[in-house]
SELO-468403 format. One line per 10 residues: number of its first residue (from 1); their letters; for each residue y, x, z of C-alpha. Coordinates in steps of 0.02 Angstrom, whole numbers. Each point is the difference from the previous one (the first is absolute). Layout:
N
NUM = a = Y X Z ~ ...
***
This chain:
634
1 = xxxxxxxxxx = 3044 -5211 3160 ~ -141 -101 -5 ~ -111 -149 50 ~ -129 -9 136 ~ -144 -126 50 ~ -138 -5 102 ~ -125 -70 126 ~ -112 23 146 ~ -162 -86 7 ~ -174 23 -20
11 = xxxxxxxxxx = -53 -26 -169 ~ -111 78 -124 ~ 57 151 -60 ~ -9 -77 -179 ~ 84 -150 76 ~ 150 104 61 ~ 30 104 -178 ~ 4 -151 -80 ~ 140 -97 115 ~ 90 127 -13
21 = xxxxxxxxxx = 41 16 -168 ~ 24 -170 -16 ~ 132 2 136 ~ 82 169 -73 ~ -3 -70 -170 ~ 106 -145 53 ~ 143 128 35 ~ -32 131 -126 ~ 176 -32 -54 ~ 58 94 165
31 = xxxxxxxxxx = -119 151 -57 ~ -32 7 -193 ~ -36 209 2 ~ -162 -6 118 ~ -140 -73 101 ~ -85 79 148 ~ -99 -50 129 ~ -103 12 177 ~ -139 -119 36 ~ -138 38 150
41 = xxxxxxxxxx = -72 -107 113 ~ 106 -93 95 ~ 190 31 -118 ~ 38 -5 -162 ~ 196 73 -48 ~ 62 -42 -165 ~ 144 84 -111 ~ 103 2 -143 ~ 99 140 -45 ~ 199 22 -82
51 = xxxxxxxxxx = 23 172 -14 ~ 160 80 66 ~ -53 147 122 ~ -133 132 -50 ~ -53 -74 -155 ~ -162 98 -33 ~ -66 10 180 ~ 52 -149 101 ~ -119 -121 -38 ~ -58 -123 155
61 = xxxxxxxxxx = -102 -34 97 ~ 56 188 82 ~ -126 78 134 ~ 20 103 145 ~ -101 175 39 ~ -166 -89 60 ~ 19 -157 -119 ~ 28 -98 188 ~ 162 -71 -58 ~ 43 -75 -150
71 = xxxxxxxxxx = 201 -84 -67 ~ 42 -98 -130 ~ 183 -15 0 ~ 147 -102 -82 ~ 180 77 -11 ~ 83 184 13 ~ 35 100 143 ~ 158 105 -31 ~ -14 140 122 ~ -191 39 -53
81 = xxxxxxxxxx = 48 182 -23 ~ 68 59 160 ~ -145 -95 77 ~ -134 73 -98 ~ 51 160 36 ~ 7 -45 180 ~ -177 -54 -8 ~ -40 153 -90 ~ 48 102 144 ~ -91 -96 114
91 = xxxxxxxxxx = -177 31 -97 ~ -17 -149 -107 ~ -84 47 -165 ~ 83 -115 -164 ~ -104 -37 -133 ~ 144 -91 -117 ~ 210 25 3 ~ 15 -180 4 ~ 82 -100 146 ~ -129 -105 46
101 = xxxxxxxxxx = -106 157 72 ~ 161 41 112 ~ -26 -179 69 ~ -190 11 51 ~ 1 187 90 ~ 164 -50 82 ~ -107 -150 69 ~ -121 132 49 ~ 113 119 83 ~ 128 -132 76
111 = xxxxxxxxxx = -71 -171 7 ~ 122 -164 -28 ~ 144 131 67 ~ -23 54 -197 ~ 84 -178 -31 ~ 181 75 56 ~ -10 145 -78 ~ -30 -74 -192 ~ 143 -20 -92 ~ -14 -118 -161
121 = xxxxxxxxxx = -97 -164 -26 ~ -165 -19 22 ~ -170 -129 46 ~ -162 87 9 ~ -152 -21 90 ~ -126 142 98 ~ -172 -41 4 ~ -93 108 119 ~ -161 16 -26 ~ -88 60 154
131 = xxxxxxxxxx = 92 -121 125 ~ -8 -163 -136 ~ 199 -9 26 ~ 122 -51 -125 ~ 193 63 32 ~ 133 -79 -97 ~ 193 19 -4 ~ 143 -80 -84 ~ 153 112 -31 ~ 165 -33 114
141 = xxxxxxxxxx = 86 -133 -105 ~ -120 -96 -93 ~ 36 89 -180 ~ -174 -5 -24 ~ -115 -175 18 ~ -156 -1 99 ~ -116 -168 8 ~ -151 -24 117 ~ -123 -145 45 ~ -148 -32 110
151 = xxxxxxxxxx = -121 -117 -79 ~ -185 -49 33 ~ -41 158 100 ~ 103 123 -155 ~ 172 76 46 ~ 63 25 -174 ~ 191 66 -66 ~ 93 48 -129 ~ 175 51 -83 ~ -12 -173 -73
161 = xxxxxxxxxx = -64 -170 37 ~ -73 -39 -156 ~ -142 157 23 ~ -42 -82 152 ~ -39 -170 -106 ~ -150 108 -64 ~ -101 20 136 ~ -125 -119 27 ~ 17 -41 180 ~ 209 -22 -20
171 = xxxxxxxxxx = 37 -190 23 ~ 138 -77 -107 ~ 96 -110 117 ~ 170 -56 -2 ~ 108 57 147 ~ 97 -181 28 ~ 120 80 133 ~ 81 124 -126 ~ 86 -139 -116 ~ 136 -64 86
181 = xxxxxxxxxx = 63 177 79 ~ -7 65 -171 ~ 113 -130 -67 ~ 135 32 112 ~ -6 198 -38 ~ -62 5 -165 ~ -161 138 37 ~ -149 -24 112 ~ 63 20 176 ~ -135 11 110
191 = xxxxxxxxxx = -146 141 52 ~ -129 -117 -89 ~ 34 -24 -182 ~ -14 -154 -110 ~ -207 34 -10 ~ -51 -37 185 ~ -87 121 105 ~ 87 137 -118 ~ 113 110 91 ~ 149 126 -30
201 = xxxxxxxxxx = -34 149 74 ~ 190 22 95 ~ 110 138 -43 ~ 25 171 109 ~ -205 -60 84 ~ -180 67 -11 ~ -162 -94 63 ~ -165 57 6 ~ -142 -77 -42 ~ -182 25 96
211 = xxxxxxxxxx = -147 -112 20 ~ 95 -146 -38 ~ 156 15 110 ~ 157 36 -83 ~ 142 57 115 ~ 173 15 -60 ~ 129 121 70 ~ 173 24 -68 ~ 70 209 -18 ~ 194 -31 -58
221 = xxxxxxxxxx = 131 -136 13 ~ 188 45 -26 ~ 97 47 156 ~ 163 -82 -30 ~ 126 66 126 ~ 210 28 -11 ~ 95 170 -6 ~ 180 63 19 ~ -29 116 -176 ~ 172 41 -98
231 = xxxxxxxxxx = -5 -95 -182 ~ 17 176 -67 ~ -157 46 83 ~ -102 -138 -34 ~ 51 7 -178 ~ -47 173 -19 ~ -180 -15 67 ~ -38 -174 -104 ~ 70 97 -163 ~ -118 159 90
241 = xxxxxxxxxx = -159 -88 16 ~ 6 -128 -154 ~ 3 181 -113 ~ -144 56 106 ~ -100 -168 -31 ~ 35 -10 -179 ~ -60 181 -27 ~ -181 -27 114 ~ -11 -159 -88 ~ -4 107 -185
251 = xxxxxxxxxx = -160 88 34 ~ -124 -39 -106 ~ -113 82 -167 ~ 72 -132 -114 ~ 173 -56 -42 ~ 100 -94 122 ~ 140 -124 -76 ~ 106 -110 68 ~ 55 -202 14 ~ 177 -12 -37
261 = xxxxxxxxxx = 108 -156 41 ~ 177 -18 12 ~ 17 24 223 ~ 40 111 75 ~ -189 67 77 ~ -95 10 -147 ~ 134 78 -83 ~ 4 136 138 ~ -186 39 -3 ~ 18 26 -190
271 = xxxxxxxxxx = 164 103 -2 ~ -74 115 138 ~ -160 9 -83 ~ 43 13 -191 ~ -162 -46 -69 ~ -45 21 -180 ~ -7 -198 -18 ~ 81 -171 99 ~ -14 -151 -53 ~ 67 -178 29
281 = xxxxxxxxxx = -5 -172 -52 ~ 99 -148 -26 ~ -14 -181 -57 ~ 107 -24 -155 ~ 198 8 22 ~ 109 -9 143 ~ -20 -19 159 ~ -189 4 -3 ~ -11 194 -85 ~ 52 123 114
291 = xxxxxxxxxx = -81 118 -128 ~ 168 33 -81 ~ 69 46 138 ~ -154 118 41 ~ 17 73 -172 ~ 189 20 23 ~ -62 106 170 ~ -109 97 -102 ~ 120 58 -124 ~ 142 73 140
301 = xxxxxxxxxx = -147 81 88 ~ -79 42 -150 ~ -189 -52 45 ~ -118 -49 -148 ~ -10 -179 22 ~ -99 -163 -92 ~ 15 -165 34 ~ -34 -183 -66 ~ 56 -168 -28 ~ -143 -142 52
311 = xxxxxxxxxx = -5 -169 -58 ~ -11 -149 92 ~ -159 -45 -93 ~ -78 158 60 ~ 31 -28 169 ~ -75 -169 0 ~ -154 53 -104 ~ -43 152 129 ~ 21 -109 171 ~ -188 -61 9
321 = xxxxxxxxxx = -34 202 -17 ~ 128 43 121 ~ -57 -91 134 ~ -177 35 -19 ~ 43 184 11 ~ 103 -41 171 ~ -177 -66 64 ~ 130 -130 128 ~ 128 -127 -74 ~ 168 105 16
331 = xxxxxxxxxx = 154 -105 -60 ~ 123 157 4 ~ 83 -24 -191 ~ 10 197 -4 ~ -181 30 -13 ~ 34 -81 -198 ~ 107 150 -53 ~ -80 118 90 ~ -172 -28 -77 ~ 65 30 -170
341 = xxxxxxxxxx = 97 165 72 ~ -150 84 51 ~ -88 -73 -175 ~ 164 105 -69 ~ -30 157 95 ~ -197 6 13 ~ 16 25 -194 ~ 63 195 46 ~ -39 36 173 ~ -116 -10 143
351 = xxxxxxxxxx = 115 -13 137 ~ 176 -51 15 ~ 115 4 163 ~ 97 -153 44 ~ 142 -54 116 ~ -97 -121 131 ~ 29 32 182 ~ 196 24 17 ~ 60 -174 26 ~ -107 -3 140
361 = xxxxxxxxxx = 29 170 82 ~ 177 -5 -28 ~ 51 -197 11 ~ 21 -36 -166 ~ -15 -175 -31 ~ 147 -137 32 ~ -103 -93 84 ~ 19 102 148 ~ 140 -96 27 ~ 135 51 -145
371 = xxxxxxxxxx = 88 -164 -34 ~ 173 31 -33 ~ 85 117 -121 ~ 144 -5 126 ~ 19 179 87 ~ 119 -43 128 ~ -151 -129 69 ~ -133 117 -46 ~ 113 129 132 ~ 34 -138 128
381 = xxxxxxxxxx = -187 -26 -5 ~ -38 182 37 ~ 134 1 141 ~ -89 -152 89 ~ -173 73 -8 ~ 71 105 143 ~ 2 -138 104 ~ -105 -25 131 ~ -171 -67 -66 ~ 40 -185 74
391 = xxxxxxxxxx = 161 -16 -62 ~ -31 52 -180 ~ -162 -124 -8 ~ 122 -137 81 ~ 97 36 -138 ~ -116 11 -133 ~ -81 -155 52 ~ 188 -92 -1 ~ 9 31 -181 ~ -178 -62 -58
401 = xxxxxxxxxx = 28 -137 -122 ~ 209 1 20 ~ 62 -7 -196 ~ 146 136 30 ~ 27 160 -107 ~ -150 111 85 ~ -72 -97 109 ~ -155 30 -77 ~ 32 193 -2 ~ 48 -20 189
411 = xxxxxxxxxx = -179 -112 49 ~ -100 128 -92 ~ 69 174 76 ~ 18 -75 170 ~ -138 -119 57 ~ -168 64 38 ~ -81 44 -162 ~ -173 -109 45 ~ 123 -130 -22 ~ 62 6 -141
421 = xxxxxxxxxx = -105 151 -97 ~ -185 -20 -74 ~ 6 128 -140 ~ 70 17 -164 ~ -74 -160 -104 ~ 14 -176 64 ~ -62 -123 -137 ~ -26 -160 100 ~ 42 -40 171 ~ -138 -31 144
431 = xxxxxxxxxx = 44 -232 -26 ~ -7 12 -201 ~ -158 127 -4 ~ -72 -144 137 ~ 52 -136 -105 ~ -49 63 -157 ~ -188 54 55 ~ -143 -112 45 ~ -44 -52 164 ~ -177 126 -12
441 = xxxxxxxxxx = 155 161 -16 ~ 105 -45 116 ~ -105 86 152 ~ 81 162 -34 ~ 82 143 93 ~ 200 -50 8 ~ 110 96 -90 ~ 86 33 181 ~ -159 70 78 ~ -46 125 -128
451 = xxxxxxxxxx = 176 93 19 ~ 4 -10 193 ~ -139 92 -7 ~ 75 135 -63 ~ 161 -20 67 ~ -104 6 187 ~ -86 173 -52 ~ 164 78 -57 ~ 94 -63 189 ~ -137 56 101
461 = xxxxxxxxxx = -31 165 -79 ~ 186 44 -1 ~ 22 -96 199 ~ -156 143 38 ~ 97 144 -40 ~ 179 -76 85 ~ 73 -36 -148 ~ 85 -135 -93 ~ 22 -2 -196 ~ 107 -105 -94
471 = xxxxxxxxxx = -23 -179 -91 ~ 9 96 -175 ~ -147 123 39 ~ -113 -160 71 ~ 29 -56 -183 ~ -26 173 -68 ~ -167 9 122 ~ -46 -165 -80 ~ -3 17 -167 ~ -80 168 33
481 = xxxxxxxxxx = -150 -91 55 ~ 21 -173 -96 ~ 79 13 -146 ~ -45 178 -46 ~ -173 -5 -1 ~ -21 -172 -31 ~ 97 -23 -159 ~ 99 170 -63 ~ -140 121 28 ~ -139 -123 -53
491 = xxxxxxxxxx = 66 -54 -183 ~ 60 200 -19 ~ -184 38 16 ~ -72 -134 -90 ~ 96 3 -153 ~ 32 192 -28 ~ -213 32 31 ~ -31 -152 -122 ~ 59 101 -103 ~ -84 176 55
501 = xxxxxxxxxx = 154 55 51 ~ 59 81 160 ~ 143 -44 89 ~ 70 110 140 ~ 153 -34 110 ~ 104 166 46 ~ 124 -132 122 ~ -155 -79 113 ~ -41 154 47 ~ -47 34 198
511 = xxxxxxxxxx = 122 147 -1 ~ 142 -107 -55 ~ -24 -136 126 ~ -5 132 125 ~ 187 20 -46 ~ 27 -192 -44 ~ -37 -77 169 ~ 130 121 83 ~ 143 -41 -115 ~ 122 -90 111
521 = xxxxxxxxxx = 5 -199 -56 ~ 192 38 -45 ~ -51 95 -128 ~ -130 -104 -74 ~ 113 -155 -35 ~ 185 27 -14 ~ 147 -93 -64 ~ -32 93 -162 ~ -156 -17 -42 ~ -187 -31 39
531 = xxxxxxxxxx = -98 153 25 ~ 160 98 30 ~ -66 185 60 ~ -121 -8 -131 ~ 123 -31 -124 ~ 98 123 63 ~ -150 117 -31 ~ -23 -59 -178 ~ 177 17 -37 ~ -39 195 -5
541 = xxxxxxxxxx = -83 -23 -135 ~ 31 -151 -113 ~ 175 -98 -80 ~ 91 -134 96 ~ -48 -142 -83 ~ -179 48 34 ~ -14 62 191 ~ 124 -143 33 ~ -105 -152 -89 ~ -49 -142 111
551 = xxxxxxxxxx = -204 -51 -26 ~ -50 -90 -131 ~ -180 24 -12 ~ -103 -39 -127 ~ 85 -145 -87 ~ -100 -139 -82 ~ 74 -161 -90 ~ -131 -124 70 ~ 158 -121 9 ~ 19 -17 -180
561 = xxxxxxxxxx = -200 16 -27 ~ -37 -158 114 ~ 145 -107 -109 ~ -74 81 -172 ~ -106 -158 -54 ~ -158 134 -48 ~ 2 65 156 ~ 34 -153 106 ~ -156 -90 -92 ~ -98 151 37
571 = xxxxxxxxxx = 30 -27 194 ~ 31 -166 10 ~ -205 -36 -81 ~ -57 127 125 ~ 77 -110 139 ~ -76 -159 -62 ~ -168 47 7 ~ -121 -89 92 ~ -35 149 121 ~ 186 13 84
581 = xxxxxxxxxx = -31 -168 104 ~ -96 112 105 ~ 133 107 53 ~ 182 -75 -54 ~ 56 -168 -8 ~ 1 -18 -176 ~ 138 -121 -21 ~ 123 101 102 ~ -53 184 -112 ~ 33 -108 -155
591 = xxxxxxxxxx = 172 -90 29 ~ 34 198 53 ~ -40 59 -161 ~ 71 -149 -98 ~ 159 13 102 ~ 22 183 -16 ~ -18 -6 -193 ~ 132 -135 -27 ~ 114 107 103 ~ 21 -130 152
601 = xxxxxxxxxx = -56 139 137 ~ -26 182 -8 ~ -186 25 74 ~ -53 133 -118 ~ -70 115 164 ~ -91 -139 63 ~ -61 -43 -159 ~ -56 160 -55 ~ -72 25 200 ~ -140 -139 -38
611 = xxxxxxxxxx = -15 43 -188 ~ -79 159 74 ~ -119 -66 112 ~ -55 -114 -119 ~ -39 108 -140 ~ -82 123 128 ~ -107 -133 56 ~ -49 -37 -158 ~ -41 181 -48 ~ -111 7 171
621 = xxxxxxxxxx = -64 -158 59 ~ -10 -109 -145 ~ -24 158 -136 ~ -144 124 13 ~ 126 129 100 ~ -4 131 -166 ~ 145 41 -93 ~ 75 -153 -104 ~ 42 33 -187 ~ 172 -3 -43
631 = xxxx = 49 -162 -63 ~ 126 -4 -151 ~ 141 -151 37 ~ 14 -120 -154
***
């Protein structure tokens, strides 16, 4: 695991050694354990190193034979082994036993088809030096971030943005069209992030780059389709594979622990993998410290585990830093606790495995359309999704906006899902973002288009091969390729490498969705639970109350922080400053604020939404763009 930046361009050789460590130095938090380097003419590859895999020899920049290729390389590849030996076989000579080498001579002796055959997470670039050609991937799912730019004749890029705030010819520019999406869901939501002209490099794609054309191509997407499998079966091979993931996702030369929470998936990495640590967190008592529960886990399973209580006062003190590290403003309340959790953890280990990826392969979340607790409508519903595809959006549309017991549930599992599904967070609507903004951010991509987008891909691919998947796997494909990458992945990254720790996720794993997207949708969502064959699968393994617990996630009390007068003052002065009027109208953000803290409406999400972007703003645009000190609350 570690961090990678670099340019092409044509300047001095000095020029280039110096750029370069100014751009890796900006993310030496990714890669505190080494440097390395490859400057020539025309490139210049940066690195930073976290050591996990051949701790001695693996050092980057890695060569091939005739010094014609060179990687540097961000992530793990789990099935380096049987490859290398593969490789081997075919002639290849290894100078390291580190996975990145596996990478470059499988570029040599297969091309981008190498791209399918890695399993793990990865972004790296190739820089070959004969032909002037730069090769870069990004691994299937997004796990790991990749950032590029073209500016003033340089194509620059990086695992972060801020490296790319080094280089001389970057241009600091605000990208106007990414506010009001990212209200609405809560992350940045588009290709082009909140600095314009700097681009995410999309998940399962590689580009090239050559005498200053950069082509794009995508290698994987998820192939979504429906089966007649037997529960029994299904079961069996999710329980099959998730063992096989967790063990691939142990290798490593260092210890590997574990995040432990009180649901069921993180709980099943852990229990399957019995590391010599877990940890979790929790804010104070109640319902905000799942940590007990965790612990209580722990003991029955007897696994070594530490955990901690924050304090509010923490939380607030640490935000400025958090969002720095996240490089975009991300409103999702989890990345709070889970900041401190890898703070926790990065005290003993170097890489810990986590739960991420389930809810997604497996329909996890309630807001794929779980709306009643009532099983005898949860079963009606699953007897009219037999009905011919008219008929059950005819009905679905009928109960949009009716008030009777599951009509809601009915609307959501029924109607199309690009009607009534844009991904898991949904902070403002499309009117109140448009009201709220000024007229300058208000020529922005709609909410509407962004997710049709996707919802367009997913139809056509699946119409190409004569299929037809259901609503619930158009969600699944969505927050595959929204909300995955865009907000879970992303903050996972972010705040486990801010600390120098590495987070791997044994449950987004391409194996596993080879199995997910063929589990029949009645076995995804049932009247029992969410995620109901996985469950099933977990059940093997773990008590009832804990294979059977519906998703919490990472709970965080911002409702009783905004109505805490400390806090509300410390949000309330950020939203009266001068600089808001460009964005916000001001008047509206405070009676929000002031409203919300005497207890007249409940806008904590919204609140907390442009409490983000503002103090990320202030961090990048009216702030020097390095690390803020922590600031102590009176």
């Amino acid at each position: 695991m570690c961090g990678i930046a670099g340019f092409i361009n044509d300047f001095s050789m000095k020029e280039k050694h110096a750029i370069l460590t100014d751009m890796t130095d900006r993310i030496a938090h990714r890669g505190p354990d080494a440097y390395g380097e490859h400057v020539d003419e025309h490139a210049a590859l940066g690195f930073r190193r976290l050591s996990i895999i051949d701790l001695a020899g693996g050092d980057q920049p890695i060569y091939n034979e005739d010094k014609s290729l060179c990687i540097t390389f961000n992530g793990e590849i789990y099935n380096y082994q049987p490859l290398r030996e593969e490789l081997l076989a075919l002639g290849h000579t290894f100078s390291t036993h580190a996975d990145t080498e596996v990478i470059l001579h499988g570029y040599e002796q297969w091309g981008t088809h190498l791209l399918n055959r890695l399993r793990g997470m990865f972004a790296f670039v190739i820089w070959n030096s004969k032909t002037h050609e730069l090769f870069g991937a990004r691994d299937h799912f997004g796990i790991k971030p990749f950032y590029y730019a073209q500016m003033n004749g340089t194509f620059m890029y990086a695992s972060e943005i801020k490296a790319l705030l080094a280089h001389p010819h970057f241009e600091k520019e605000l990208n106007k069209k990414a506010l009001k999406p990212y209200l609405t869901f809560q992350y940045p939501a588009l290709r082009e992030t909140f600095f314009k002209g700097v681009f995410k490099l999309p998940e399962g794609h590689y580009f090239t780059y050559k005498d200053g054309q950069l082509d794009i191509h995508e290698y994987y997407d998820e192939a979504f389709e429906e089966t007649c499998q037997k529960l029994d079966d299904v079961v069996d091979t999710i329980d099959a594979t998730v063992q096989d993931s967790v063990r691939a996702h142990q290798i490593a030369d260092v210890e590997v622990g574990s995040f432990l929470s009180s649901g069921v998936d993180s709980s099943y990495v852990a229990e399957l993998a019995r590391p010599e640590h877990t940890y979790s967190i929790g804010f104070g008592q109640g319902s905000y410290n799942e940590s007990h529960q965790a612990q209580e886990l722990a003991g029955m399973i007897h696994l070594n585990n530490t955990s901690r209580e924050l304090t509010d006062e923490e939380a607030f003190s640490y935000f400025p830093q958090i969002q720095w590290y996240m490089d975009e403003p991300d409103s999702n309340p989890s990345c709070v606790p889970l900041f401190f959790l890898s703070q926790l953890a990065a005290k003993d280990v170097k890489c810990v495995l986590s739960g991420e990826g389930a809810d997604e392969l497996f329909a996890g979340y309630i807001d794929y359309g779980v709306h009643t607790r009532s099983k005898a409508i949860k079963k009606a519903t699953h007897l009219l999704q037999m009905l011919p595809e008219s008929t059950r959006q005819a009905i679905g549309r009928f109960a949009k906006g009716k008030t009777f017991h599951g009509a809601m549930h009915l609307y959501e599992n029924l109607a199309p899902a690009r009607e009534n599904f844009i991904g898991q967070a949904h902070v403002f609507t499309c009117d109140e973002a448009d009201a709220l903004v000024t007229d300058e951010y208000r020529d922005a991509p709609s909410v509407q288009s962004i997710v049709d987008a996707v919802y367009d891909r997913v139809e056509a691919k699946t119409a190409q091969k004569g299929q037809k998947i259901s609503e619930l796997k158009k969600k699944q494909y969505l927050d595959l390729h929204q909300w995955m990458p865009g907000d879970i992945l992303l903050k996972a990254d972010k705040m486990t490498m801010a600390h120098s720790l590495e987070l791997r996720v044994p449950l987004l794993d391409k194996e596993l969705m080879a199995v997910a997207q063929k589990v029949p949708t009645r076995y995804l969502i049932s009247e029992e639970n969410t995620k109901y064959a996985f469950r099933k699968a977990a059940a093997r393994h773990l008590p009832e109350a804990w294979y059977k617990r519906e998703k919490l996630g990472f709970p965080v009390p911002i409702r009783q922080w905004l109505r805490e007068e400390k806090f509300y003052t410390v949000v309330r002065s950020l939203f009266a400053q001068d600089f808001v009027r460009e964005f916000f109208d001001q008047d509206a953000l405070l009676k929000m604020v002031d409203d919300n803290f005497a207890g007249k409406t409940d806008d904590r999400r919204k609140i907390w939404t442009v409490y983000s972007f503002l103090t990320w703003y202030s961090i990048y645009f009216l702030g020097d763009g390095t690390k803020p000190d922590v600031q102590k609350l009176a």
